[in-house]
C-alpha positions in Angstrom: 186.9 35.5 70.7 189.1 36.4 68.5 187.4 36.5 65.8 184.9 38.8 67.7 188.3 41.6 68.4 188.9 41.1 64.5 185.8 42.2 63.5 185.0 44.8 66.1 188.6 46.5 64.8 187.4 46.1 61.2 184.2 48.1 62.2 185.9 50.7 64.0 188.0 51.3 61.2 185.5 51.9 59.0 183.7 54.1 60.9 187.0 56.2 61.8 187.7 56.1 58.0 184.0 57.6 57.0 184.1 60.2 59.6 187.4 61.6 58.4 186.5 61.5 54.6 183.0 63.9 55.5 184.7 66.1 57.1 184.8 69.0 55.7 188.4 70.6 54.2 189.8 73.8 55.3 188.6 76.7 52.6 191.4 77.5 50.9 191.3 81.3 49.6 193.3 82.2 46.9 194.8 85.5 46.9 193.7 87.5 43.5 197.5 88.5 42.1 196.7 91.6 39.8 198.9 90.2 36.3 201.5 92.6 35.8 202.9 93.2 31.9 205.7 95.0 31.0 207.6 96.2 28.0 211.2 96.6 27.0 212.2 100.5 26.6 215.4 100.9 24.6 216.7 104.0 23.4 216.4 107.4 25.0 214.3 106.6 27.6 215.6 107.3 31.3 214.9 104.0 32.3 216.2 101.6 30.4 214.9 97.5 30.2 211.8 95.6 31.5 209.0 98.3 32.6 205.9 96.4 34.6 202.9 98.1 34.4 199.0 97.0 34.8 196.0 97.5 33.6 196.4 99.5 30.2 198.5 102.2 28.9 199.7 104.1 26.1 202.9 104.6 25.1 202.5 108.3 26.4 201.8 107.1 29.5 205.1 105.3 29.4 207.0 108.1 28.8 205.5 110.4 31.3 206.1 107.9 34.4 209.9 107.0 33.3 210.9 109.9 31.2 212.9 110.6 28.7 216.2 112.5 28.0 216.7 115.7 26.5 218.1 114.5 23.5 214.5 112.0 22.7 213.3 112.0 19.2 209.4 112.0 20.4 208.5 112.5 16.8 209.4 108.9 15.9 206.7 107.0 18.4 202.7 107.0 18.6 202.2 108.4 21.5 198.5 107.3 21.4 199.2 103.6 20.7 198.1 101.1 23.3 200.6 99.3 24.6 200.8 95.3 24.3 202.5 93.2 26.6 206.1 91.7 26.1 206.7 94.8 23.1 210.0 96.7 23.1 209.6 100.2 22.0 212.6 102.1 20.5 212.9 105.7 21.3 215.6 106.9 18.8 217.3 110.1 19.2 216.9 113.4 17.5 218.6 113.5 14.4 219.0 116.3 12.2 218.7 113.9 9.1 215.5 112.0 10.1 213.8 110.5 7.4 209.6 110.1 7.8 208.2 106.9 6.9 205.1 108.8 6.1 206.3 111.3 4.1 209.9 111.1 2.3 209.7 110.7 -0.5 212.1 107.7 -2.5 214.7 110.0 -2.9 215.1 110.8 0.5 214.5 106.7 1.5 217.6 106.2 -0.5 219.3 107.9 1.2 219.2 105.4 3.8 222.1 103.0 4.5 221.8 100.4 1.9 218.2 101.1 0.9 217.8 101.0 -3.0 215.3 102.1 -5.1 213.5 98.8 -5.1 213.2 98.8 -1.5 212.3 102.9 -1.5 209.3 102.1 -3.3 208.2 99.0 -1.3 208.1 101.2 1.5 206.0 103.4 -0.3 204.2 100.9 -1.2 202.9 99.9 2.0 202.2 103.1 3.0 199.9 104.0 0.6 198.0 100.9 2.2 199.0 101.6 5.8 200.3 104.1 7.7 202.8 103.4 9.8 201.9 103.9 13.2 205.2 103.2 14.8 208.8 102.7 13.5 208.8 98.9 14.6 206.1 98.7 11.1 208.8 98.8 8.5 209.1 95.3 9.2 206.1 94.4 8.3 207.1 95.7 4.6 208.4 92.6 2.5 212.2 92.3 2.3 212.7 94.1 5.5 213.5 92.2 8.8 215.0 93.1 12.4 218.3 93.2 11.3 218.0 95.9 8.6 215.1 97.6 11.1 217.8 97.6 13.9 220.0 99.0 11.5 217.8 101.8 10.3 216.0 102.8 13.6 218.4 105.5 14.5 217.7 107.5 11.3 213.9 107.2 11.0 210.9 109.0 12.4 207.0 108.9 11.8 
């Protein structure tokens, strides 16, 4: 008999078992998060730090939400340029001594805080190969990094 108990249990089990694996789970919806960028605006922008945007901008649109101050040297940016996601864009201000990085000359480039003539014609170099399109490009010429970019920034414009 008891043997009988045993094996009823056993069989119950099971059956409890298989009914609660086919049933079927609660659907789950996931909640479609739009994926916000953003960009670091330094300078003489309003708004200073992390901007979050979505979908894509330019870097007019930028400065036409947050603004900039009176003092903005709008010369030195792209305003056309797309945005990419984790950038920081350096809005210098207006200098009366702004040198182009399209058009000085290598005179004028050494005239720049500790920019020689070798460097002067690196950078004219490059842009007889590319334009640049924003300031942040001069470190794409060889011998110059961050540092002397970070150093320069204030005295430069397109």
């Amino acid at each position: 008999m008891k043997k009988k108990y045993q094996i009823l249990g056993l069989i119950v089990l099971l059956l409890c078992s298989i009914i609660y694996d086919f049933q079927y789970p609660e659907k789950i919806e996931k909640k479609k998060e739009k994926a916000l960028s953003y960009v670091v605006l330094e300078g003489a922008f309003l708004k200073q730090g992390k901007y979050e945007y979505s979908g894509k901008k330019t870097v007019k649109d930028i400065v036409d939400i947050v603004g900039v101050t009176s003092e903005a040297n709008l010369k030195a940016l792209s305003l056309q340029m797309q945005l990419k996601d984790e950038s920081i864009i350096y809005l210098p201000k207006k200098m009366k001594n702004s040198i182009s990085l399209n058009r000085a000359s290598k005179e004028e480039l050494m005239k720049l805080e500790r920019v020689g003539e070798k460097t002067a014609l690196k950078i004219i170099e490059y842009r007889k190969k590319h334009s640049f399109i924003c300031i942040e490009d001069i470190m794409n010429v060889p011998g110059i990094g961050e540092k002397t970019y970070r150093r320069l920034r204030d005295q430069l414009c397109l």
